[in-house]
N, C-alpha and C positions, 0 to 999 in steps of 0.2 A: 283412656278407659281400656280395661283388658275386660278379653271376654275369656269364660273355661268351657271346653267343651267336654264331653264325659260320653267315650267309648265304650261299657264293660261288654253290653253286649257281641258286637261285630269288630271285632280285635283287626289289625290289618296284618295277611299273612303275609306278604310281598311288598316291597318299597323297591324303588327306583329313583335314585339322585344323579342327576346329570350336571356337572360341572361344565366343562367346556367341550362342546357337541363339534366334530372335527367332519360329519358324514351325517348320513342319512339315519334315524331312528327307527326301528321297528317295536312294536309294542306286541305283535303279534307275531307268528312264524314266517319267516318268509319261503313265498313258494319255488317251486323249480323254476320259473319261468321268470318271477322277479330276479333272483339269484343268475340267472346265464344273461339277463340281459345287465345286470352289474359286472359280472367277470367279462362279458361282450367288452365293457367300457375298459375295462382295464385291459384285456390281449389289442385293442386297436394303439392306446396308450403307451402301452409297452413293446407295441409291433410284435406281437409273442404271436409268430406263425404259425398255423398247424398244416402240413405239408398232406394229409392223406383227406379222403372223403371218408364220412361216418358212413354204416352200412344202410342206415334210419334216412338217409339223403339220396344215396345209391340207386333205392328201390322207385324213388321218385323222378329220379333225373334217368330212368330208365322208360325207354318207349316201348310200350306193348304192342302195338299193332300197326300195320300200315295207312292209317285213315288222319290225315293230316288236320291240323285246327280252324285252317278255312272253310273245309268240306265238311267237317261235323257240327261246324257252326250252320253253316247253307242247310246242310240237313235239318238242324233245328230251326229252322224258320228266319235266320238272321238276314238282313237286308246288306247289301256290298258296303252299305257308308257303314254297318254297325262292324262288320269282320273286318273292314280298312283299320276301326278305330282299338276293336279287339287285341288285333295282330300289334298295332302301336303299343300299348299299354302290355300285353305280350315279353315286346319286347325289349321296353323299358325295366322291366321288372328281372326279365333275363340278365340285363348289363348289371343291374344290382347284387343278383346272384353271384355271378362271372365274380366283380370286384371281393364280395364279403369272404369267398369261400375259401379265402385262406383262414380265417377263424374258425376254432373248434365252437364255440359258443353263437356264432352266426349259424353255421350249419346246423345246429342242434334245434334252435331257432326254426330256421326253414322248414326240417323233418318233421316238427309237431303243426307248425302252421300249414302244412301241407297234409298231414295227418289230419287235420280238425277240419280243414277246408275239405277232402273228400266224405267225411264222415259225415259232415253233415248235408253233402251234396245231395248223398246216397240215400241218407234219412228222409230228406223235405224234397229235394225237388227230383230225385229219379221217379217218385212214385207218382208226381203229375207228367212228366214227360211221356211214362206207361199206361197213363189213361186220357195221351192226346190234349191236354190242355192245350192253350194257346200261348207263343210264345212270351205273349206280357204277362201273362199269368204267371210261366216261368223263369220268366228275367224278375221280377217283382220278389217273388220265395228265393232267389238268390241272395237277392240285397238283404232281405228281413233276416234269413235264417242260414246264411251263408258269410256273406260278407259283412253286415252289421257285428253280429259273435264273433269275428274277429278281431274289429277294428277295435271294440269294446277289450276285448283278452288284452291287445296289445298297448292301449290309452292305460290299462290298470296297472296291467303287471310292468309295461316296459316303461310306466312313466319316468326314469333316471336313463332310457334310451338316447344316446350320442350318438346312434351310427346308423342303427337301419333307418330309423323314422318312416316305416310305411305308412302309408296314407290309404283314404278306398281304392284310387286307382291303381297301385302295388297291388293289394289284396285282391281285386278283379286281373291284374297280370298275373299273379301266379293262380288263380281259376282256370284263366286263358293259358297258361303253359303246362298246367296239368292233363287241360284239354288235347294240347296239341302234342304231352306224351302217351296219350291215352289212358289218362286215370279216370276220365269225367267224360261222357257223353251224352250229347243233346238229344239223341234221337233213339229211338227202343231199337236198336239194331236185330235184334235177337227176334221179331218180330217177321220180319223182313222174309 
């Protein structure tokens, strides 16, 4: 039994025929961040070096000020078992760094997650830090609106990821080493 269908209205402007599918499809545009963590895959692959640091990496891997990530933790209300575990995850996160940063597409990587990580540090939780909350209150706005929007960015966009595979505790390491170059502070210093 044949059926006929009958189009005249809504014509089809586009078609897409896929023969033999060698990679990953997109139907939509892919983003920047999907894109460098595919090219990630491939300079690891290819062992394609990038011998210099981006300037986007630079600004981060650069310490501002003299107040180390134990002491602005303490200052924020952290308890010694939570800065032992901080400092661990720290600098788990660090060794990851150290290993990736011969890729230009890791780097590039890092600079925006470290980007997004402050930006929304700055957005959610400096402004209860500034009216005194309690530190569960500000470890809690980390997780929701700090560290959750990351793990999330990186589940979507880097789902074809091979190499970095952060996890939460990655993403709370480099919180904690932003911390400890002084991009992020627990405590209203300014206040003081």
């Amino acid at each position: 039994m044949s059926q006929q269908v009958e189009n005249t209205e809504n014509q089809i402007q586009n078609q897409l025929n896929i023969g033999e599918n060698q990679g990953a499809i997109y139907l939509t545009k892919q983003t920047r961040f999907s894109k460098r963590f595919e090219k990630l895959n491939k300079e690891v692959a290819s062992d394609e070096r990038y011998e210099g640091t981006m300037e986007s990496l630079k600004y981060y891997l650069t310490k501002l000020d003299g107040i180390d990530m134990p002491t602005k933790l303490e200052d924020g209300g952290f308890k010694k078992s939570e800065i032992i575990d901080a400092t661990r995850k720290k600098e788990r996160y660090a060794k990851k760094l150290e290993l990736n940063r011969f890729f230009e597409s890791a780097q590039w990587i890092d600079s925006q997650l470290f980007g997004k990580i402050k930006m929304d540090f700055e957005a959610f939780v400096l402004p209860l830090i500034n009216k005194g909350a309690s530190k569960n209150e500000i470890f809690k706005e980390v997780v929701i609106k700090v560290v959750q929007p990351v793990l999330d960015l990186i589940n979507i966009e880097g789902e074809s990821d091979e190499v970095l595979n952060y996890n939460a505790d990655d993403i709370f390491g480099m919180v904690y080493y932003l911390t400890g170059q002084c991009h992020l502070n627990w405590k209203d210093y300014d206040s003081l």
